[in-house]
SESEPA-458104 format. One line per field, with one value per atom (N, C-alpha, C): x negated, y, z negated; residue in three letters; residue number from 1. Coordinates in pm, whole numbers, padded with zeros to 5 digits, always signed. Layout:
// SESEPA-458104
x: c(X | ...)
y: c(Y | ...)
z: c(Z | ...)
residu: c(ALA | ...)
num: c(NUM | ...)
***
This chain:
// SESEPA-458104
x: c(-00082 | +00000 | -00088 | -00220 | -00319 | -00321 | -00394 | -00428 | -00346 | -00190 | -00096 | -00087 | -00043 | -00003 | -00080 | -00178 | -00297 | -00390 | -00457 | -00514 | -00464 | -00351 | -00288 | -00359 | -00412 | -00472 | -00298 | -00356 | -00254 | -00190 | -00335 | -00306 | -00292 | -00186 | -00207 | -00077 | -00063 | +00009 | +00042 | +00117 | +00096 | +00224 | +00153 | +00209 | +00291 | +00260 | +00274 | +00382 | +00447 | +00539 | +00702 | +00761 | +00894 | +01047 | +00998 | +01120 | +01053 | +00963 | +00964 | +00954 | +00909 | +00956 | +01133 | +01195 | +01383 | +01370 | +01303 | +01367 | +01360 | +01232 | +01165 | +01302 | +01355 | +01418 | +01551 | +01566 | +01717 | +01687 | +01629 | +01605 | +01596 | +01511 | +01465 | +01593 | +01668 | +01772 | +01694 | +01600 | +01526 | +01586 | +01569 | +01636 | +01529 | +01620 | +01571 | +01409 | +01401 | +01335 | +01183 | +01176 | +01074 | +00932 | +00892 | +00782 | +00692 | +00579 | +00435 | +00362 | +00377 | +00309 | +00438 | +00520 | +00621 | +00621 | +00599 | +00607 | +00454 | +00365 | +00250 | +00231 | +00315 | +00322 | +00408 | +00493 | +00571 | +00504 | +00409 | +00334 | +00229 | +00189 | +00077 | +00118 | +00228 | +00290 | +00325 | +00259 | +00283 | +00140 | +00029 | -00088 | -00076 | -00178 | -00264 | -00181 | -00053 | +00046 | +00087 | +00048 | +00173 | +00170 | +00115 | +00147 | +00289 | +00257 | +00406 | +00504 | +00513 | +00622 | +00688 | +00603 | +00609 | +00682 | +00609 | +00648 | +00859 | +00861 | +01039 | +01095 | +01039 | +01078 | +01090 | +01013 | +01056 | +01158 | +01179 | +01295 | +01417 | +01407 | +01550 | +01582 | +01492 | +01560 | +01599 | +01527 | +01576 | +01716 | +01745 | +01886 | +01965 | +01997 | +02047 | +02110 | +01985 | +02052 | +02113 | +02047 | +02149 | +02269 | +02323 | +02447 | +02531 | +02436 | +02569 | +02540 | +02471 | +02537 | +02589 | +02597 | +02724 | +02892 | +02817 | +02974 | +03005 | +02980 | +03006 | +03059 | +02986 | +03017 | +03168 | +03145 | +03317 | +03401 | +03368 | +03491 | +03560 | +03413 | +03434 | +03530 | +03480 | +03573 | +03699 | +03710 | +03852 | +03989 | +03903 | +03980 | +04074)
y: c(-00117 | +00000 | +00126 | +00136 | +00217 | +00227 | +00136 | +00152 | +00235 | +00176 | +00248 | +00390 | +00418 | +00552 | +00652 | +00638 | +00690 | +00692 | +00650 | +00655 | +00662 | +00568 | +00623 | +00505 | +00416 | +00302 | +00248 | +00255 | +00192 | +00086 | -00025 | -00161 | -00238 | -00215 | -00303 | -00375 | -00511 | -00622 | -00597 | -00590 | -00643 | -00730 | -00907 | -00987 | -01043 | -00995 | -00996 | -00920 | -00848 | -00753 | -00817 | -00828 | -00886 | -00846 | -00656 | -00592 | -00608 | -00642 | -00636 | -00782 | -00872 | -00989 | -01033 | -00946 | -00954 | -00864 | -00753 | -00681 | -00752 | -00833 | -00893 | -01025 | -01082 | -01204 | -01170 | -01040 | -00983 | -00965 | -00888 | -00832 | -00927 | -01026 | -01165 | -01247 | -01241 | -01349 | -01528 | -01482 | -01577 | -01659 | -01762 | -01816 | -01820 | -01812 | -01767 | -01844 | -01957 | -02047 | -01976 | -01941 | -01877 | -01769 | -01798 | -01732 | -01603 | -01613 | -01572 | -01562 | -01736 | -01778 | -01691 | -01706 | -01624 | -01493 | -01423 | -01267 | -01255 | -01317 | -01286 | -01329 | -01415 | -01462 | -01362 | -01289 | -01178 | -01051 | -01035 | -00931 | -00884 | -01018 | -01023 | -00976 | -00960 | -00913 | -00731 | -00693 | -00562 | -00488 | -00574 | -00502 | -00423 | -00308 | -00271 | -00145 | -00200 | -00054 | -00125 | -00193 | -00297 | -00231 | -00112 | -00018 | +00077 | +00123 | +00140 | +00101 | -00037 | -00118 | -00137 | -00119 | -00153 | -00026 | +00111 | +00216 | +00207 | +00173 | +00198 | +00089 | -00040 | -00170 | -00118 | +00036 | +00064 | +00143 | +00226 | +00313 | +00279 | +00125 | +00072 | +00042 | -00037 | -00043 | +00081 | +00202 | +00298 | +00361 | +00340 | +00384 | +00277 | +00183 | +00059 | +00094 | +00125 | +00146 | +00266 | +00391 | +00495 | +00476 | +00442 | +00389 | +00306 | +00211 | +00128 | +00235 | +00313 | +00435 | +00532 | +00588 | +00675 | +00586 | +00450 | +00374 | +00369 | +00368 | +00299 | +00440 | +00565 | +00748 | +00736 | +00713 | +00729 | +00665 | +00513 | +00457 | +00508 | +00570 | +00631 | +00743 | +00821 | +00949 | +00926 | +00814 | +00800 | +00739 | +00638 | +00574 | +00697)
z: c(+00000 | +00000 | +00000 | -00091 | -00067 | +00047 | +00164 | +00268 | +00380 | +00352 | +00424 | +00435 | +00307 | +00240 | +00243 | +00162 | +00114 | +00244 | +00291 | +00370 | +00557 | +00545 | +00650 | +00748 | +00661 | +00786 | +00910 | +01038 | +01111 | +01116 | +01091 | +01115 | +01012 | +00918 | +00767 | +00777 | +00714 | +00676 | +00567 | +00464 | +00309 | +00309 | +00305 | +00336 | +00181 | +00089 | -00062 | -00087 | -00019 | -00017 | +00003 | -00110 | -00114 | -00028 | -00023 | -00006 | +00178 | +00245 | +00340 | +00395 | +00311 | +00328 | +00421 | +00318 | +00312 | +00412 | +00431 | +00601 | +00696 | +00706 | +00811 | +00859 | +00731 | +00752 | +00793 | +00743 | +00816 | +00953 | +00960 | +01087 | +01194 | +01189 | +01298 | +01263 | +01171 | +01092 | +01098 | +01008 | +00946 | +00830 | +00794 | +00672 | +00582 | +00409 | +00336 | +00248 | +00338 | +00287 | +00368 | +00508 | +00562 | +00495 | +00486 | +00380 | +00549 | +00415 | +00507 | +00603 | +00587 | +00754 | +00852 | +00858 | +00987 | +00961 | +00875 | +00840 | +00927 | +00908 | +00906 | +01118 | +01174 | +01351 | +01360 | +01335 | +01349 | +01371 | +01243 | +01254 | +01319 | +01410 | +01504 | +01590 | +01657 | +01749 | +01761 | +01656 | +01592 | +01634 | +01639 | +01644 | +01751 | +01750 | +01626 | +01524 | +01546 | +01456 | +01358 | +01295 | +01200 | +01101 | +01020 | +00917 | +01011 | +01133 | +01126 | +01141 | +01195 | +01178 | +01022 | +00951 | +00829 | +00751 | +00828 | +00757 | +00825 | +00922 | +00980 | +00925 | +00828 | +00754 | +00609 | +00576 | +00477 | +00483 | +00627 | +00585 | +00617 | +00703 | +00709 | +00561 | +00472 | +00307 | +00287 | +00231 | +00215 | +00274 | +00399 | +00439 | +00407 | +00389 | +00392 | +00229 | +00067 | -00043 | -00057 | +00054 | +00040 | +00086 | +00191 | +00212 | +00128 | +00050 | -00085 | -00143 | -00174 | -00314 | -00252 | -00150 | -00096 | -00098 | -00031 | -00019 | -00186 | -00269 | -00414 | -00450 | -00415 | -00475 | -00393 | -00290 | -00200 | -00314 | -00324 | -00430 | -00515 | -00618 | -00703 | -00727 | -00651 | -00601 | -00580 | -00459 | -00457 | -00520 | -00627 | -00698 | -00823)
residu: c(UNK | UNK | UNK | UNK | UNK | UNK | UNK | UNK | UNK | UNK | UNK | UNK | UNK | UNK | UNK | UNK | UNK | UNK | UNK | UNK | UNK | UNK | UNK | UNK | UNK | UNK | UNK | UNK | UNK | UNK | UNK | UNK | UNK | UNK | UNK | UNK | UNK | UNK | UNK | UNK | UNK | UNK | UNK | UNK | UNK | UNK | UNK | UNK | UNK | UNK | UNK | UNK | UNK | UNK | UNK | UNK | UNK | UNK | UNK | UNK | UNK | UNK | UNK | UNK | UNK | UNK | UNK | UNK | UNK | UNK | UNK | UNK | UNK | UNK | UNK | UNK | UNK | UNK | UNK | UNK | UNK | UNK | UNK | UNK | UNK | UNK | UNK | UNK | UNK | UNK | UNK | UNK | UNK | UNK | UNK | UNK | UNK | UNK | UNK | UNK | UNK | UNK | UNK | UNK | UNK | UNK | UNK | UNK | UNK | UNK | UNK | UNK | UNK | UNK | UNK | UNK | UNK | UNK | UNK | UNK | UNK | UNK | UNK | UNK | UNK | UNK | UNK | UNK | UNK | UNK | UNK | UNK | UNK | UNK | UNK | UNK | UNK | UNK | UNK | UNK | UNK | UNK | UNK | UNK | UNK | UNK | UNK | UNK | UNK | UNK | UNK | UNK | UNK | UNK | UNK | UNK | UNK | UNK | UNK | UNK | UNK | UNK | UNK | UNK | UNK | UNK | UNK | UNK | UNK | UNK | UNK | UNK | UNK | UNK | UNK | UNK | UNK | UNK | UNK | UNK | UNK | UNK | UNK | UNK | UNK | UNK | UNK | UNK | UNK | UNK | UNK | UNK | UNK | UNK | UNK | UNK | UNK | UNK | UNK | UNK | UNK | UNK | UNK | UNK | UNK | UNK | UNK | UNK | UNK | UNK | UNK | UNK | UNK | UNK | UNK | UNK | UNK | UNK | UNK | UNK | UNK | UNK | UNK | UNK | UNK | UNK | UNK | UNK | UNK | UNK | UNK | UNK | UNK | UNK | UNK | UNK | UNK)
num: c(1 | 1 | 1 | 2 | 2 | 2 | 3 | 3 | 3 | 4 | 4 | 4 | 5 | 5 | 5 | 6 | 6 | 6 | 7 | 7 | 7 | 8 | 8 | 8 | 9 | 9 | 9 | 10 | 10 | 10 | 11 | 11 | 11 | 12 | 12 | 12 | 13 | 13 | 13 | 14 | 14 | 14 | 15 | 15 | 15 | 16 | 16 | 16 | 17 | 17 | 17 | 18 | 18 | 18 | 19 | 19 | 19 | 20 | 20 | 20 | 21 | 21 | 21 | 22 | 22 | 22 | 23 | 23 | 23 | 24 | 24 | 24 | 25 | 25 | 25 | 26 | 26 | 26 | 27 | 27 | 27 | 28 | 28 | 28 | 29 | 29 | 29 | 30 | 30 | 30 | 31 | 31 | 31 | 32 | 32 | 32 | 33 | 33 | 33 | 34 | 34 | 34 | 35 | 35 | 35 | 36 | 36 | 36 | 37 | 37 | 37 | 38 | 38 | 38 | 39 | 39 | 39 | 40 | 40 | 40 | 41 | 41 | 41 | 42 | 42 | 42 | 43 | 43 | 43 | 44 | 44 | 44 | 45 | 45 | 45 | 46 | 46 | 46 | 47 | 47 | 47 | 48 | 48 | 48 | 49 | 49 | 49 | 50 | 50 | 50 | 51 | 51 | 51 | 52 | 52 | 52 | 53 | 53 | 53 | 54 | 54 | 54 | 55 | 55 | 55 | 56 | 56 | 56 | 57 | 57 | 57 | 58 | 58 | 58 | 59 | 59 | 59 | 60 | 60 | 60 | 61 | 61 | 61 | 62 | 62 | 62 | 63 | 63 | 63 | 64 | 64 | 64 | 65 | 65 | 65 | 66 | 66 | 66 | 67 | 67 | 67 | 68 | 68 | 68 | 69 | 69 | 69 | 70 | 70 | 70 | 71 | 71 | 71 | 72 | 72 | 72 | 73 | 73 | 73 | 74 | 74 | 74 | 75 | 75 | 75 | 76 | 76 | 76 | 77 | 77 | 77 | 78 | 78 | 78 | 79 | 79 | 79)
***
């Protein structure tokens, strides 16, 4: 995540990474049993940008929980 962020390296994996683990398996509609090894033949396919693939794998999570907490604020409101 250093590498990403912080430094801004292009080409980084962080294959240890859970919440992108679950994008990756949505996204390809992978089953849940799929680990590493396929995050990691997925991501080969990314070179030499796979930090930004990674960076638009973080902001699909990010829009994805803003939307259940807008949908949940709507409820709220309207109930």
């Amino acid at each position: 995540m250093y590498l990403m962020f912080t430094l801004g390296r292009p080409d980084v994996l962080p294959l240890g990474d859970a919440a992108l683990l679950s994008a990756v398996r949505e996204l390809y509609e992978l089953p849940e049993d799929c680990g590493r090894d396929h995050f990691d033949a997925i991501g080969a396919t990314w070179r030499p940008w796979r930090s930004v693939a990674c960076w638009y794998l973080y902001r699909s999570i990010n829009l994805r929980r803003e939307a259940k907490a807008a949908a949940r604020a709507a409820g709220a409101l309207a109930a």
